[in-house]
C-alpha positions in Angstrom: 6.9 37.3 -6.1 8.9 34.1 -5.9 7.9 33.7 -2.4 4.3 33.9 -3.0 4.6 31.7 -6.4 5.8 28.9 -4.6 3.2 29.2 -1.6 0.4 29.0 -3.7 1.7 26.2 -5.1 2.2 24.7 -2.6 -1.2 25.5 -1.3 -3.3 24.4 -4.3 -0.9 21.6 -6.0 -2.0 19.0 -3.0 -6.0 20.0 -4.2 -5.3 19.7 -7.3 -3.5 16.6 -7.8 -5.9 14.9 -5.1 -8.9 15.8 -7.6 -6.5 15.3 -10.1 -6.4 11.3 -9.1 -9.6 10.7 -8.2 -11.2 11.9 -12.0 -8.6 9.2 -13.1 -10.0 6.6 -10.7 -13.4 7.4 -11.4 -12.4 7.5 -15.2 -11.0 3.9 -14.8 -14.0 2.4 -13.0 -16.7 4.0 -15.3 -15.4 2.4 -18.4 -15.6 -1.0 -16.9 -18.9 -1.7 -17.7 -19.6 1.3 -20.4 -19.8 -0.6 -23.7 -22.1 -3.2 -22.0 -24.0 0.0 -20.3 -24.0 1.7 -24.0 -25.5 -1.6 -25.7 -28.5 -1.8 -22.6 -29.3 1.9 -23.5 -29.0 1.6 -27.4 -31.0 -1.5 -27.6 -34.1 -0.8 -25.0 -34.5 3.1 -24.7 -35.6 5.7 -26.9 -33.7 8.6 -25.3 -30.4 8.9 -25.8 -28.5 9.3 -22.6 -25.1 11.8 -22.6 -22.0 9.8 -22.4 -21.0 11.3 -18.8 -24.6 9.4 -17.3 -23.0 6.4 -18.7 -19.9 6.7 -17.3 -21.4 7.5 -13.9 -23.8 4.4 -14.1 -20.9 2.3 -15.2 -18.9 3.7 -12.1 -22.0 3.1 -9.8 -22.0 -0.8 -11.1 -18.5 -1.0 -11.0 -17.9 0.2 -7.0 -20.9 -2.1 -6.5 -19.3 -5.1 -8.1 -16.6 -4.3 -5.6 -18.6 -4.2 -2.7 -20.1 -7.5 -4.0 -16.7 -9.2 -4.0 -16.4 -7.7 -0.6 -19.1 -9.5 0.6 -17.6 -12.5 -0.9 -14.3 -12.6 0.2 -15.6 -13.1 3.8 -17.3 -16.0 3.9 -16.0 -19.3 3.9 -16.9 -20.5 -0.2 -15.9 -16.6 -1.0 -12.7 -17.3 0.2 -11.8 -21.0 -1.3 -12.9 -19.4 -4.6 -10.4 -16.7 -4.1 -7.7 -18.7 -2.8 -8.2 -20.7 -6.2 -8.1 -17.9 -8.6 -5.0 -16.7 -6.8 -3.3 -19.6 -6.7 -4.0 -19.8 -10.5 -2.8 -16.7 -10.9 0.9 -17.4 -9.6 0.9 -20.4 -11.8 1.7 -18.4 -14.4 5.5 -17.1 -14.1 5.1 -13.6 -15.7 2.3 -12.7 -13.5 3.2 -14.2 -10.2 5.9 -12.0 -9.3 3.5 -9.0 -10.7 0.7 -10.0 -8.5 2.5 -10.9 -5.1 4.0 -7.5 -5.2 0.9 -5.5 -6.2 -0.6 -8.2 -3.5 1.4 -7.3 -1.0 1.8 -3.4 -1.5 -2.0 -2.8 -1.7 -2.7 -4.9 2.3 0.2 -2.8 3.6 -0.8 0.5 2.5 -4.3 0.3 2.5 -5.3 -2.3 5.1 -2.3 -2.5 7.4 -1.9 -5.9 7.2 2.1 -6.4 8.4 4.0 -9.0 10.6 6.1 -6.0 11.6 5.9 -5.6 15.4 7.4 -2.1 15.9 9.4 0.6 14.4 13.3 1.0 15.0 16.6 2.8 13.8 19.9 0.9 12.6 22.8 2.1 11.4 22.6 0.7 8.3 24.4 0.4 5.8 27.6 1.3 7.9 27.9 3.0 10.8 26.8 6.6 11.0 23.9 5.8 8.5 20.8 5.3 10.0 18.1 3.1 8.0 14.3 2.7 9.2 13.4 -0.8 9.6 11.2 -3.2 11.6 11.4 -6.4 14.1 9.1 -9.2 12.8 10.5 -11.1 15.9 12.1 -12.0 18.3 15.9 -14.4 17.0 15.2 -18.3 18.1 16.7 -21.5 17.4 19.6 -22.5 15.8 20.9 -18.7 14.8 20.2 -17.3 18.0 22.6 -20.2 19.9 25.1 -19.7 17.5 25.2 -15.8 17.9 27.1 -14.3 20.7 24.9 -11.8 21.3 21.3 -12.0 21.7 19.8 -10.6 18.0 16.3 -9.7 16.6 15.1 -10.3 13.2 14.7 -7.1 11.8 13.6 -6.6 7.8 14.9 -3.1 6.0 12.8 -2.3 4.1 13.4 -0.4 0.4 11.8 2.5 -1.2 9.2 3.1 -2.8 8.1 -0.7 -2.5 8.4 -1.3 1.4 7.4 -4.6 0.7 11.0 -5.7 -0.7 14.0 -5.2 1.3 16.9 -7.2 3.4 16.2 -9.5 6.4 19.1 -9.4 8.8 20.0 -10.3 12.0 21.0 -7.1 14.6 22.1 -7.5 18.2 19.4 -5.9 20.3 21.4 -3.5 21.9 22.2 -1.7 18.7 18.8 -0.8 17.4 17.2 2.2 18.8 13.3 1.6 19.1 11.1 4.4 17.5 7.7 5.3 18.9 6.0 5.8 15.0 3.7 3.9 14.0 4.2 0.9 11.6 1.6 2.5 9.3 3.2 5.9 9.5 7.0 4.3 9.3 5.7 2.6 6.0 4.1 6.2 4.6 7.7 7.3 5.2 9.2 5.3 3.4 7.2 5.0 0.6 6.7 8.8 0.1 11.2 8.5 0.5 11.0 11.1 3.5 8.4 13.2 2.2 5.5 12.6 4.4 6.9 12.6 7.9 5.0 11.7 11.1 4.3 14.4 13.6 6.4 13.7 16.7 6.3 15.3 20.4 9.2 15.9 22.3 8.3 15.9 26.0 9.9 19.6 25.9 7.0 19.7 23.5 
């Protein structure tokens, strides 16, 4: 009975937590613009409309304001407009290390937007401990000439938030390049180990 217990849940906790989170998001979105909704139907029509139509208009609106700001965002005054709010926004101390986190989270997970190149293991943070971490580039300059050995810049990233983390330099002969995918290396992380990438061996 245990067995089966925890297979079904198993089974029907991913459904339900995924329907779970979307009636919160569409919960969140469709009382953006209810009370001004609710005032529009009030004011100008007889009927009176149930409280979920509301909602659903408000959602409607709301997913179109989106799309709208979408729209914005790529063209050339869309952007400048942006770039000024946001660099409003980080006047303020409170917020700006609120926002450039949230910032930065949200173009990682959702549109992949990283300066990481590629995916490798170090033994970090002593040897026999292996960390998953990324090279943003290739060591130049001043560091590199004073190193002597040849070193990548390689960021470790921390969990949950991959977007905070350590920047060191590694000699290139001790990382050990993974074939993952920056997007899948980042779900890793963030989910701490949980979702794991599907890998081939050529054994298979």
């Amino acid at each position: 009975m245990k067995k089966y217990f925890f297979t079904g849940l198993v089974i029907i906790l991913p459904f339900f937590l995924t329907i779970y989170i979307i009636w919160i998001v569409f919960k969140i979105v469709g009382t953006f613009f209810t009370p001004a909704i609710t005032k529009i139907f009030e004011s100008n029509i007889a009927i009176k409309i149930p409280s979920f139509a509301i909602v659903l208009i408000s959602a409607v609106a709301t997913l179109f304001l989106i799309w709208l700001i979408g729209i914005l965002a790529s063209n050339f005054i869309g952007k400048q407009l942006i770039q000024w709010a946001e660099n409003l926004l980080l006047k303020i101390p409170m917020a700006r290390g609120i926002y450039d986190a949230i910032n930065k989270f949200i173009k990682v997970f959702f549109m992949g937007t990283t300066n990481f190149k590629r995916v490798v293991l170090v033994e970090w943070p002593r040897r026999g401990i292996y960390s998953i971490a990324f090279i943003t580039s290739e060591s130049v300059g001043e560091v590199q000439v004073k190193t002597k050995e040849e070193v990548v810049n390689i960021f470790l990233p921390s969990t949950p938030n991959p977007t905070t983390g350590f920047f060191v330099l590694i000699p290139k002969q001790d990382i050990i390049p993974l074939e993952m995918s920056v997007d899948d290396a980042i779900k890793l992380i963030i989910s701490g180990g949980i979702v794991t990438p599907p890998y081939k061996t050529k054994n298979g």
